[in-house]
N, C-alpha and C positions, 0 to 999 in steps of 0.2 A: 612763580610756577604758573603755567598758562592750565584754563580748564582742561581743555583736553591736552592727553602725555604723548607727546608726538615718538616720542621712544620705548613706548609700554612695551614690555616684554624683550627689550631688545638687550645684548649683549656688549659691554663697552670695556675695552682694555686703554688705559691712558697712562703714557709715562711721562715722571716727572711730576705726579701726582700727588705729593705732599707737598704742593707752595703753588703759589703763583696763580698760572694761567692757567696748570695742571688740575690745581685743588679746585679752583672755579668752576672748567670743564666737568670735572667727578661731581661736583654739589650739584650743579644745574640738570644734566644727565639724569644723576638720582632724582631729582625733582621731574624729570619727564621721563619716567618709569623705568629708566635702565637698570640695570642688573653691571655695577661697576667692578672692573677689575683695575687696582691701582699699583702700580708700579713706582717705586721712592727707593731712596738710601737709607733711612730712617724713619725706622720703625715707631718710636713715639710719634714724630709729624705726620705718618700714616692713619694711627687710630686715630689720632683727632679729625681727620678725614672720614675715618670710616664715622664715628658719633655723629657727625653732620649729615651724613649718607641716610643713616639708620632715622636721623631728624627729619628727614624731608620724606622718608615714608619709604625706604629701597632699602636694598642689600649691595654688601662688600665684598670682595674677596680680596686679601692685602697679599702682595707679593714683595717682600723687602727685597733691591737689588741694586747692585751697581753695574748700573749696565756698561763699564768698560771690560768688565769680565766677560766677554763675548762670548764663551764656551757657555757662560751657567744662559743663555737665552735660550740657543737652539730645544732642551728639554720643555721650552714653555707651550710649544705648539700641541706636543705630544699630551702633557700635563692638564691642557684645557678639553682638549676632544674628547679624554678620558671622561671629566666632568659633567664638560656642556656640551660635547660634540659641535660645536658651530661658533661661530664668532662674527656676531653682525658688525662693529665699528671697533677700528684701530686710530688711536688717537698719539703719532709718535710728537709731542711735543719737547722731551726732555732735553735739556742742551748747554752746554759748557761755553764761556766767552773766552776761557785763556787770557791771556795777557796783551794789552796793549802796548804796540810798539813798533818800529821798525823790524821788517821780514827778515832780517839780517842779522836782528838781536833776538830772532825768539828763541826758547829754551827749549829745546828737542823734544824731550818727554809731554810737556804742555801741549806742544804742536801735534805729535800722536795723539794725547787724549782729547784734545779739540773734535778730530777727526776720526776717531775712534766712535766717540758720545755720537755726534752732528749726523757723521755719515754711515760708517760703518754698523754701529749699534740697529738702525733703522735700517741696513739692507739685512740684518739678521733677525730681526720683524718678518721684514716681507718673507723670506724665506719659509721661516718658522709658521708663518700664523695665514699665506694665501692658501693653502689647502680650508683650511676653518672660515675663511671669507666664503667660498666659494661654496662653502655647505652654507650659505645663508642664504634667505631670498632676497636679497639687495647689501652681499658687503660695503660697506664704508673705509675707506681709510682717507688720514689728515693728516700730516705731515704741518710741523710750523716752522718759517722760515722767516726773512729778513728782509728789508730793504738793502739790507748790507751786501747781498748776495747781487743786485744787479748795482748796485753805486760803487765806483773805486775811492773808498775813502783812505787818506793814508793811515798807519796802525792798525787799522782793522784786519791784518790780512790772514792769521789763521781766523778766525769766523767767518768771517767773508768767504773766504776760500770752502769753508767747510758749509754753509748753507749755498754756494752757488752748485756744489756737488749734489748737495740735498734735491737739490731743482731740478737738476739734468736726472738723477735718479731716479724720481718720483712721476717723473712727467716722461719717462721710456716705461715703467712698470705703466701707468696707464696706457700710453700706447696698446703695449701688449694686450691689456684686460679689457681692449673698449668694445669688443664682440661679446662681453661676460655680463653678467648681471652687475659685479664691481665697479664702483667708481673711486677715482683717486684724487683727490686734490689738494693744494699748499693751502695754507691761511698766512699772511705778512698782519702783524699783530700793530707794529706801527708803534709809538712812546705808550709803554704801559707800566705801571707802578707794580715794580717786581724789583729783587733782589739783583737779577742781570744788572737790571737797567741801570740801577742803585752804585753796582759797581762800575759799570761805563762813561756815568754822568755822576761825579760824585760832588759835583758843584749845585746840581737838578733840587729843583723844590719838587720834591714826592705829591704834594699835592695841587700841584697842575698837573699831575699825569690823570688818564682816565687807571679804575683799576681794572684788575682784571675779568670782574663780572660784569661790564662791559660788552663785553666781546664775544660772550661767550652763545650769543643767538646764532651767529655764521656760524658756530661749531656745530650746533644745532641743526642749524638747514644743510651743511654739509653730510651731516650723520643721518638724516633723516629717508627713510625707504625712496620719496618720493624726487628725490633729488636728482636732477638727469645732468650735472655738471662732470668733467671730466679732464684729467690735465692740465685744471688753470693755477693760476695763482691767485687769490679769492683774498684783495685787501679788505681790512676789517677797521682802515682809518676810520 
């Protein structure tokens, strides 16, 4: 935790926030004074989030969800403004790998929820929650994406397909916002010890990877008021 809280007072919605790169983002956030709102599919993995939250001296707000149920999101926008009226940083990390394999052998449903989670889930974000940016004095949003998204690796190709959409997406919403106080940007997270990775490389020594708190300062500078960064891809090699 740095002396001064470069987030004191600020508002943080992050999905995917029981594990990973999610729960790192939530802990460090809360450690530079956000007020975090956490998004997970499970609810136990969540409190242990929030304890850590409540550890570093902040507040929780848990939101159990699966976000391929894309109906139960749109309510979320509504649900916060009631609360906090405003929503300074959106943090859409959450993300599904599906199956590796041949484009030819992937299993239909999989491929939907790939791109459901990856893409769709996160234009139902933006919809839901840019009113509530824009009641902020400097909304944030961070989208996390891949290398995979610009390399043609073979098997990769529902992820890949689904963060190369992610990119095109997120980088025309800035477009649109870059006369707004909002700014939008990607983070490519690069080999990090997480549970994805775990499944994609399952030959990988977990500890050559960096972990996920790591990485989690470019979240920081990306979320931060003072940030005048817009439309990039923002690696965190």
């Amino acid at each position: 935790m740095t002396e001064t809280k470069r987030l004191k007072g600020r508002i943080a919605l992050i999905t995917g926030a029981s594990r990973g790169i999610g729960a790192a983002v939530a802990k460090r956030y809360a450690a530079e004074g956000a007020h975090v709102i956490l998004i997970g599919r499970t609810v136990g993995a969540l409190e242990e989030i929030d304890d850590a939250v409540r550890a570093a001296g902040s507040t929780a707000t848990l939101v159990p969800l699966d976000l391929r149920e894309l109906d139960r999101i749109d309510p979320i926008g509504p649900a916060l403004y009631e609360r906090f009226g405003k929503l300074d940083i959106l943090v859409g990390n959450a993300g599904l790998l599906g199956t590796l394999g041949p484009l030819s052998h992937h299993d239909a449903k999989l491929w939907d929820d790939v791109l459901r989670v990856n893409v769709t889930a996160n234009w139902r974000l933006i919809r839901t929650l840019e009113p509530l940016l824009k009641r902020s004095d400097a909304g944030r949003a961070i989208f996390v994406t891949s290398g995979a998204a610009q390399k043609a690796h073979a098997y990769w190709g529902a992820y890949a397909t689904s963060k190369a959409a992610l990119e095109a997406m997120v980088r025309t919403w800035a477009a649109e916002l870059a006369k707004t106080s909002i700014r939008v940007n990607l983070i490519s997270p690069g080999a990090i010890r997480t549970a994805m990775r775990a499944a994609a490389f399952p030959g990988e020594d977990p500890a050559s990877l960096r972990p996920p708190e790591a990485i989690t300062e470019s979240f920081v500078d990306l979320a931060s008021p003072d940030c005048s960064r817009n439309g990039e891809v923002v690696s965190a090699y």
